[in-house]
C-alpha positions in Angstrom: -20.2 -15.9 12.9 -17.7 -17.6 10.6 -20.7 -19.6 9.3 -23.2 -16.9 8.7 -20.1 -15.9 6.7 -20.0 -18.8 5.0 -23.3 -18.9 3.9 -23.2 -15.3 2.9 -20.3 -15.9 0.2 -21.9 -19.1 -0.8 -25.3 -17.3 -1.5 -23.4 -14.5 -3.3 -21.8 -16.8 -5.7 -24.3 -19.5 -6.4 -25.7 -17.8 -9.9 -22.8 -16.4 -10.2 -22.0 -17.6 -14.4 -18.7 -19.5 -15.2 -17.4 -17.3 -18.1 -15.6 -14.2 -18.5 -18.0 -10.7 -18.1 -16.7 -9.0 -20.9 -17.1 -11.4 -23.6 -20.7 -12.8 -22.5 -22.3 -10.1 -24.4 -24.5 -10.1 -27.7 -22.1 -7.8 -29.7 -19.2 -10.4 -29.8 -18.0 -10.5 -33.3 -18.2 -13.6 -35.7 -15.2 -15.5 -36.0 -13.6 -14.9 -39.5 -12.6 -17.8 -42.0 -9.8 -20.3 -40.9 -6.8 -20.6 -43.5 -7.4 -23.4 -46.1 -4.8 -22.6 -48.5 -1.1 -21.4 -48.7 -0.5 -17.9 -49.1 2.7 -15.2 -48.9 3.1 -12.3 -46.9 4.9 -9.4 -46.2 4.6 -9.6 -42.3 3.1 -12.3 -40.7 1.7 -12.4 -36.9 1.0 -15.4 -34.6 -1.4 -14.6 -32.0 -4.5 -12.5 -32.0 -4.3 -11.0 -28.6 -3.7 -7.3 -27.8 0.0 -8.2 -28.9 -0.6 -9.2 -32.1 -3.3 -7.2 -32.9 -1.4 -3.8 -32.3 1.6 -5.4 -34.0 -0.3 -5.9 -37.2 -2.0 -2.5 -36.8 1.2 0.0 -36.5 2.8 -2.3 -39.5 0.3 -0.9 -41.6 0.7 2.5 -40.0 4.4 2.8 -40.8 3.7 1.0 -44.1 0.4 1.2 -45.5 1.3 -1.1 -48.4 2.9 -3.5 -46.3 0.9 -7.0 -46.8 0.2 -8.7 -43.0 -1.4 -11.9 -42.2 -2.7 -12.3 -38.6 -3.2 -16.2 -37.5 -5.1 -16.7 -33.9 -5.4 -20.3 -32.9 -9.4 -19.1 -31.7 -10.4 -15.5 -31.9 -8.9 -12.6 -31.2 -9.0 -11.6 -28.0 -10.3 -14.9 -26.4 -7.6 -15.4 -24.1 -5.8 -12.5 -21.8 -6.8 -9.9 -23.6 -10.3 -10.5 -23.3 -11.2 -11.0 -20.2 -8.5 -8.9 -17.7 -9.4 -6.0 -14.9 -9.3 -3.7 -18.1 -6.5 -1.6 -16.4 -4.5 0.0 -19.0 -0.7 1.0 -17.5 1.6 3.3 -18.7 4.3 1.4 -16.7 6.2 -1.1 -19.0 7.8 -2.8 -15.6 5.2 -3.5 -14.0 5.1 -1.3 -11.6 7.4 1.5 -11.0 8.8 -0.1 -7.7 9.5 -3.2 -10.1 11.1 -0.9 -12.2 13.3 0.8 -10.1 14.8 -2.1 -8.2 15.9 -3.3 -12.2 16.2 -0.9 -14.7 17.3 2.3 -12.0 19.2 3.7 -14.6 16.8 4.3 -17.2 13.9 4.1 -15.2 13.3 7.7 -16.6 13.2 6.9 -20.0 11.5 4.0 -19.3 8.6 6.0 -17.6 8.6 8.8 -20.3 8.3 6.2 -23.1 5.7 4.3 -21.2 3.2 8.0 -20.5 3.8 8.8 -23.9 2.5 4.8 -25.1 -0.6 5.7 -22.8 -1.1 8.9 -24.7 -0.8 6.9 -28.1 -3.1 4.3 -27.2 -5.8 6.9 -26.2 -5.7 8.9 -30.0 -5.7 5.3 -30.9 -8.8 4.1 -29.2 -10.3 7.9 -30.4 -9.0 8.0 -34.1 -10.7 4.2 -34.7 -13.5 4.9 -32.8 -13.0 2.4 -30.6 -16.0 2.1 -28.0 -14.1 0.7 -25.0 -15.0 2.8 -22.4 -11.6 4.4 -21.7 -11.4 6.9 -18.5 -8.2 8.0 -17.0 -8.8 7.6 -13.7 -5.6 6.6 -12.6 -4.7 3.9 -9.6 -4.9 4.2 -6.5 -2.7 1.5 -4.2 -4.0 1.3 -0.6 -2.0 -0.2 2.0 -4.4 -3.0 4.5 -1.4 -3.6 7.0 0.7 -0.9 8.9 3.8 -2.3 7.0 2.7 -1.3 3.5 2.6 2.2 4.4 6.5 3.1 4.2 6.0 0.8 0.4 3.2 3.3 -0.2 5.5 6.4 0.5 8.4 5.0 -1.3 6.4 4.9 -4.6 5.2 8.4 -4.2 8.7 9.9 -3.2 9.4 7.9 -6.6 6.8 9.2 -8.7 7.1 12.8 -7.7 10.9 12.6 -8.2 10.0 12.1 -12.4 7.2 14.8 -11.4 3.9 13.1 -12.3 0.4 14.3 -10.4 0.7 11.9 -7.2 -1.3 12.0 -4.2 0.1 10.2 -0.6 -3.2 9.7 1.4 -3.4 9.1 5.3 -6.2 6.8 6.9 -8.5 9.6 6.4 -8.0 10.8 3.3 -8.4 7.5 2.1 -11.4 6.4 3.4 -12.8 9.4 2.3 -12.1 8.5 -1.4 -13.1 4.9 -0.9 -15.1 3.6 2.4 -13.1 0.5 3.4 -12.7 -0.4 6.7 -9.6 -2.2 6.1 -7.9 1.0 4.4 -4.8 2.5 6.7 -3.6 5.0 3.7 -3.2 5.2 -0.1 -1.0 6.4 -3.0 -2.9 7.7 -6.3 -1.1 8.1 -9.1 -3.3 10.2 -10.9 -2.2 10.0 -14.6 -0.1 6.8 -15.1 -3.6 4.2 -15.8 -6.5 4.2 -17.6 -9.9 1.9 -17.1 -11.1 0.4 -20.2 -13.5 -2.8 -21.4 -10.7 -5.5 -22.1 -12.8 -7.5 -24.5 -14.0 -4.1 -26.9 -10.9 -3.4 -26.9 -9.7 -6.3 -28.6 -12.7 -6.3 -31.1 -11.9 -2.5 -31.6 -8.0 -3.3 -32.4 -9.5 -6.3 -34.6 -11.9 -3.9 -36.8 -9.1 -1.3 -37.1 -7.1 -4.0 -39.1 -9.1 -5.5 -40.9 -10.4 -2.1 -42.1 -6.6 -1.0 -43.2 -6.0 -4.2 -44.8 -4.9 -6.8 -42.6 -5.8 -10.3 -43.3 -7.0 -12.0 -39.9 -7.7 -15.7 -40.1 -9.1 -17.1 -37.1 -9.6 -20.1 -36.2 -6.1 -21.2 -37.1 -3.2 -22.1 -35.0 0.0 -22.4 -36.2 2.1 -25.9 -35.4 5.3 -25.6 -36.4 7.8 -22.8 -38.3 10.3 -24.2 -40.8 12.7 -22.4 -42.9 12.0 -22.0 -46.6 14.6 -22.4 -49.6 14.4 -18.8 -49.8 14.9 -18.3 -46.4 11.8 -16.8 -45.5 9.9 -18.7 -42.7 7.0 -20.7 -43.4 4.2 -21.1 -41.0 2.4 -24.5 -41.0 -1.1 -24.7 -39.6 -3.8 -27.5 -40.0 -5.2 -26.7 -43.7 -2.4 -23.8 -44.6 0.4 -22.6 -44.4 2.1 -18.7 -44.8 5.5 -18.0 -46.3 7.0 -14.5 -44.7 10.4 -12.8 -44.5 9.6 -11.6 -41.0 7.5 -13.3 -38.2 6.3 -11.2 -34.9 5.3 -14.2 -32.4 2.6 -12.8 -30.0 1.8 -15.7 -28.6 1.6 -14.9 -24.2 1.9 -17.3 -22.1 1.3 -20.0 -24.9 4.8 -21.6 -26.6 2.7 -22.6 -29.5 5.5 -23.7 -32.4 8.0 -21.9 -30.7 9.2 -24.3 -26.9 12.3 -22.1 -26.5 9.7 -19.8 -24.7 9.4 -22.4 -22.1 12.2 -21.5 -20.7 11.3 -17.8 -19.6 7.5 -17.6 -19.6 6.1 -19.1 -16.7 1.8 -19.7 -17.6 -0.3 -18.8 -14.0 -3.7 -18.7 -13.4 -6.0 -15.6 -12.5 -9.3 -15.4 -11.1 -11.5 -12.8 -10.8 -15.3 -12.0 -9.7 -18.2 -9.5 -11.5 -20.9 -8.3 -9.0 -24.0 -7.3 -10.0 -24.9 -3.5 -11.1 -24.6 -1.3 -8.1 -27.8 0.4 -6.9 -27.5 4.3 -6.1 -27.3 3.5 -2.4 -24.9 0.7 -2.7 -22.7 3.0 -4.7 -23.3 5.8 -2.2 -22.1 3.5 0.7 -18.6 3.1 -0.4 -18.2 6.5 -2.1 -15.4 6.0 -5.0 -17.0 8.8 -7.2 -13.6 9.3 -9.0 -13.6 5.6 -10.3 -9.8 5.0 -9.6 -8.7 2.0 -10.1 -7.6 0.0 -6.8 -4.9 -2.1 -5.8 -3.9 -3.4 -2.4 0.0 -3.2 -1.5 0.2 -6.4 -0.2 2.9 -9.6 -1.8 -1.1 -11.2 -2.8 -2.6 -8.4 -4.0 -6.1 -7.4 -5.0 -7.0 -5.9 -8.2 -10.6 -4.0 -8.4 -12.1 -1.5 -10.4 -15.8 0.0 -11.4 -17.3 -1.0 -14.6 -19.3 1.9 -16.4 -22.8 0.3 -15.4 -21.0 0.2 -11.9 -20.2 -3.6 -11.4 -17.2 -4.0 -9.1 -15.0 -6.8 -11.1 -12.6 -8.3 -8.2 -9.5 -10.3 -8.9 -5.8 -11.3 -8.0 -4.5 -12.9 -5.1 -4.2 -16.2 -6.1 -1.3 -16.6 -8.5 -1.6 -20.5 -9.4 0.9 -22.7 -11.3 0.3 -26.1 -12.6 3.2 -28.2 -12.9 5.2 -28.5 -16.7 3.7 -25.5 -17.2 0.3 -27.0 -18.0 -2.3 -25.2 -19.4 -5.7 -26.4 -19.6 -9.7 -25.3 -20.3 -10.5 -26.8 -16.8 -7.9 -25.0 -14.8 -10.1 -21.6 -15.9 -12.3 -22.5 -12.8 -11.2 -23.0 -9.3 -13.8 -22.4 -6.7 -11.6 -22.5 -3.6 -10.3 -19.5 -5.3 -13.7 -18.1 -6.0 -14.7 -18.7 -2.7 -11.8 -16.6 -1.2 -12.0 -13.6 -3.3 -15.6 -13.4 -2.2 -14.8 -13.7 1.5 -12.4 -11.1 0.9 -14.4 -8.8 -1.3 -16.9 -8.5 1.5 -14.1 -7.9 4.0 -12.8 -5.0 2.3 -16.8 -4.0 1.5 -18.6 -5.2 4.3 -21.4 -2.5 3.2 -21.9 -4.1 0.6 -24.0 -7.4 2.3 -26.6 -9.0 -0.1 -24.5 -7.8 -3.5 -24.4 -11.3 -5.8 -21.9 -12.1 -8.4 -22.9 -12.5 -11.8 -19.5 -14.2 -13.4 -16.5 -15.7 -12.2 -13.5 -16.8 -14.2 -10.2 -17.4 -14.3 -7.5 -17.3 -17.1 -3.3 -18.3 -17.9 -1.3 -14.9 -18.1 2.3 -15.3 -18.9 5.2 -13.9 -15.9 9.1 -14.2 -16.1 11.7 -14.2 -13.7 11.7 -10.4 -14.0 8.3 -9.7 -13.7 7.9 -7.6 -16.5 7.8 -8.1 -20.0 11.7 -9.5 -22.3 12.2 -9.5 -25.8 14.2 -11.9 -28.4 14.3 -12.6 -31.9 15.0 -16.3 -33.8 15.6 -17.5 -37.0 18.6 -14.6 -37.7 16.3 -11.9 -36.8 13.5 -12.9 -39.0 11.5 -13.4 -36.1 10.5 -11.4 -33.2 8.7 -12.2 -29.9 7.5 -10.3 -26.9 6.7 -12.2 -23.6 6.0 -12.3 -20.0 3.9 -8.9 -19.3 2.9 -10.4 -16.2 -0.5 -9.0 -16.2 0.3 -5.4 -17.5 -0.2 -6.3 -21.0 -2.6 -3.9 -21.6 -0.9 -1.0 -22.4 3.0 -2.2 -22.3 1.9 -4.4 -25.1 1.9 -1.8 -27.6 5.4 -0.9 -26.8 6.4 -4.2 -27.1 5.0 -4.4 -31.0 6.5 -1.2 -31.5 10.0 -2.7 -30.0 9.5 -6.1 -32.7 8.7 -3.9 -35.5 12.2 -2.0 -34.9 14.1 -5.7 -34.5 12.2 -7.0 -37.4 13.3 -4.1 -40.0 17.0 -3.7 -38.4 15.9 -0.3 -36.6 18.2 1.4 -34.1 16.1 3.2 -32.2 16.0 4.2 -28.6 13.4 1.3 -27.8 16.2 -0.7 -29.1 19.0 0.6 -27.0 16.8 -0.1 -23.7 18.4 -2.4 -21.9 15.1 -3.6 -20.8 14.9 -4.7 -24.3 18.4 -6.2 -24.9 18.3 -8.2 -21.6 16.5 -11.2 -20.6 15.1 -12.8 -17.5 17.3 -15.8 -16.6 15.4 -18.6 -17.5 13.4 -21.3 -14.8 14.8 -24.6 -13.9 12.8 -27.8 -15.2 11.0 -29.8 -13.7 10.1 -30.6 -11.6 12.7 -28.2 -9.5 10.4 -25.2 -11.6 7.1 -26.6 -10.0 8.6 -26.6 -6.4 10.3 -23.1 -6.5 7.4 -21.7 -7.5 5.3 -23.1 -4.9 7.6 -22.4 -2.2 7.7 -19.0 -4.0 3.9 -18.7 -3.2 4.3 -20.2 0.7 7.0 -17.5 1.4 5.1 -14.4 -0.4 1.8 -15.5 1.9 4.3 -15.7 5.0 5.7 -12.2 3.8 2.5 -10.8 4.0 1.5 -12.6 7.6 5.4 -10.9 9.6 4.8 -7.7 8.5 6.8 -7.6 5.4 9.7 -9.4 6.4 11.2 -11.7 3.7 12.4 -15.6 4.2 15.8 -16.4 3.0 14.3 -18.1 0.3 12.6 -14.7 -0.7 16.2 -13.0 0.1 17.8 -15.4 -2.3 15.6 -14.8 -5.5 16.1 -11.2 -4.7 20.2 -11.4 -5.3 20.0 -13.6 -8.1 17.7 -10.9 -10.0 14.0 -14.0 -9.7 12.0 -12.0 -7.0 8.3 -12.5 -7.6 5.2 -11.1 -6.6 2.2 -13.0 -6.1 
C-alpha cells in the first residue's frame, strides 16, 4: 500500500514545473530601466515587494507632490509577494491567538485597525482597478487531531468576544463545508481574510505608482547607505546612486545594505504545490462551494486555498532554515518537501486520486522571535523599516507602510502609540547557537504535534522568555 502510495505522488508531481504559478503567465510586466545615474528624492524606497510598493503608493496619496523613488534589486514582486497562498489577513499578529498571548491589552485596537486595513486594501484594489481576483471568503481553520479542537474553540470564544461573524463547526458541519476525511471540526472566521492572485497584485500596486508618479527602477539593488554632508542619506547601487532626507527600507527577509536586521529577521523557506484545474466532478467530490480559505490547527500547518479557475495551491508545513541565515536561488527547490506535501495533500483529499501538479516552488519569507511583524528606524529617524510578517504580509504590510510613513514625518498617531509598534522582538543568538535553536525549535514543534499538544521544556522555555514559534 505504502508503495502504490508512492508511486501515486511521484506520478502526480513528475510534470509538475519548478516555478512559482502566479508569475508563469504571459501578462508579466517588462522590467523597467535600472538606475544609471544619480538623482535626489523626496522619499526614497528600497524594495519593490508588497511593502514597498504600498509605501511609495500612500506617500503620494498623502502628498501628491511628494517626489518618491522606488529601487527593487529584480522586479517588483519577484520575491514573497509574488508567489504566496494569496491570503490577504486583516490580522497584523499573525493570528489572533498570536495576538492575544502578546499584545492582550490592545488586541482590540489591534484588530479594529487591522479590519479596517482589509477594508482599505479592498477600495484600493477597486479604485486602481486592480484585477487580482479578490473574494472575501474568509478562513476557515480545521482541527486534524482531537487536541486542536479546544485551540479551535478558544479562537472563536475570542473572536466573538470583539464580535466579528464567526462560525465553530463540529465534525459534521465541517465536512459538510469541505469533504475531508481527516476533518474533526472547524472555526470560520467569516470576514477577517480575503483570497486574492499574489503576483497581480503586485503588478496592480506597481501600475498604480507609476501612474501617480512614482519613479520605479528595477533592476537595481542598493549596496550600501551612507550619510551625505547634508545629512540626507545617500543610496549607492551598481551604476547610481539616490540622495533622500527619508528612506523606508522594505526589504523582507533580505538585510540588503542594512545587517543590523540580521539580528531580528530570521529568512525560512516555504513550499508550496498548484494542481491542475479541477473538473466539475472533482470539485463536486470535495464540495468547498464557499471558497474559504483553509488552514489546519496543527504546530506544522497547512495552508490551501481555490484559485478562480479552481486549482488547489497547497503549502506550509515545512518551515526550513539554512544556517547564517543563508539565502540562496537553489534552496527555492526541495523535493523531499515536495514530496511530502503531496503525500499529504492526497491524505486530506484522498478523492482527489489522479489530480497532477502543475508547479511547485518554494521561497525565503522573513519571521522574528514574535512572530509577527516589528518596526525601527536608523539614521536619527531618517529611515524607517518594517520586518518579519512571518507570512501574513499580505495585508499587514500596508499597515506597516502606513506605520513608516508616520515615523518618517514625526507623526504621533495612534499607529504610533501601539506598543506593537514601539516594541521589538529580542533578537536571535549567532551562530551557530541561532542554527541549532531553530532546529531543535522545528524537532520540538513536530513532537508537539505527535503528544497531543503537549509542549517540551524547550518549547516551555521560549514561551517565558517571549521566542515561541510556530512552524
Amino acid at each position: 500500500m505504502q508503495a502504490k502510495g508512492s508511486k501515486l505522488w511521484a506520478s502526480a508531481l513528475s510534470e509538475a514545473a519548478p516555478t512559482p504559478y502566479w508569475t508563469d503567465r504571459p501578462e508579466r510586466p517588462a522590467p523597467t530601466e535600472p538606475l544609471t545615474t544619480a538623482t535626489d528624492a523626496d522619499l526614497a524606497v528600497i524594495g519593490g515587494g508588497y511593502s514597498g510598493l504600498w509605501t511609495a503608493l500612500l506617500a503620494k496619496e498623502r502628498d501628491p507632490d511628494i517626489d518618491v523613488v522606488l529601487l527593487e534589486s529584480g522586479m517588483c514582486g519577484h520575491a514573497a509577494s509574488g508567489r504566496n497562498g494569496g491570503f490577504c489577513a486583516a490580522s497584523l499578529t499573525h493570528g489572533l491567538a498570536n495576538g492575544v498571548e502578546r499584545f492582550p491589552d490592545e488586541i482590540a485596537d489591534l484588530e479594529r485597525l487591522g479590519r479596517r486595513n482589509l477594508d482599505e486594501i479592498e477600495k484600493s484594489i477597486a479604485h486602481y482597478g486592480i484585477d487580482c481576483d479578490f473574494e472575501r471568503t474568509g478562513e476557515m481553520e480545521v482541527a486534524t487531531a482531537a487536541h486542536e479542537l479546544e485551540w479551535l474553540r478558544e479562537s472563536h470564544d475570542s473572536a466573538l468576544a470583539l464580535g466579528y461573524r464567526t462560525e465553530l463547526l463540529d465534525r459534521d458541519a465541517v465536512r459538510q463545508e469541505v469533504h475531508s476525511p481527516t476533518y474533526l471540526g472547524g472555526w470560520w472566521d467569516r470576514d477577517g481574510i480575503a483570497m486574492l492572485d499574489p503576483a497581480r497584485l503586485a503588478w496592480g500596486l506597481r501600475r498604480a505608482c507609476m501612474s501617480l508618479g512614482v519613479r520605479i527602477y528595477e533592476g537595481t539593488p542598493v549596496q550600501r547607505i551612507s550619510k551625505s554632508h547634508s545629512g540626507a542619506l545617500l543610496l549607492h547601487t551598481p551604476h547610481g546612486e539616490v540622495r533622500a532626507p527619508r528612506v523606508a527600507l522594505c526589504t523582507s527577509a533580505f538585510a540588503g545594505p542594512f545587517p543590523k536586521l540580521s539580528r531580528h529577521v530570521v529568512p525560512v523557506y516555504d513550499y508550496a504545490l498548484m494542481t491542475e484545474p479541477l473538473t466539475a466532478e472533482q470539485l463536486e467530490s470535495i464540495g468547498w462551494q464557499r471558497r474559504q480559505g483553509l488552514g489546519d490547527a496543527s504546530y506544522r500547518f497547512h495552508y490551501y486555498r481555490l484559485t478562480k479557475d479552481n486549482r488547489i495551491l497547497f503549502g506550509g508545513y515545512d518551515a526550513i532554515y539554512h544556517f547564517g541565515n543563508r539565502i540562496a536561488p537553489t534552496l527555492e527547490s526541495n523535493e523531499a518537501t515536495f514530496g511530502t506535501l503531496a503525500r499529504h495533500f492526497f491524505q486530506i483529499f484522498p478523492q482527489l486520486d489522479g489530480v497532477r501538479f502543475t508547479h511547485r516552488w518554494g521561497g525565503v519569507i522573513d519571521t522574528c522571535g514574535r512572530f509577527c511583524a516589528f518596526f525601527g528606524s536608523a539614521y536619527r529617524g531618517r529611515l524607517a523599516y518594517a520586518a518579519g510578517y512571518t507570512g501574513l504580509g499580505v495585508g499587514a504590510t500596508r499597515f506597516g507602510a502606513q506605520v513608516m510613513l508616520d515615523q518618517l514625518w514625526g507623526l504621533d498617531t495612534e499607529r504610533t502609540r501601539l506598543r506593537l509598534v514601539r516594541s521589538r522582538p529580542l533578537p536571535l543568538p549567532p551562530e551557530p547557537l541561532r542554527s541549532a535553536g531553530i532546529h531543535l525549535t522545528r524537532w520540538s514543534l513536530a513532537r508537539a504535534d505527535a503528544r497531543q499538544g503537549r509542549r517540551n521544556l524547550w518549547l516551555k522555555t521560549l514561551d517565558y522568555t517571549g521566542l515561541g514559534f510556530d512552524s
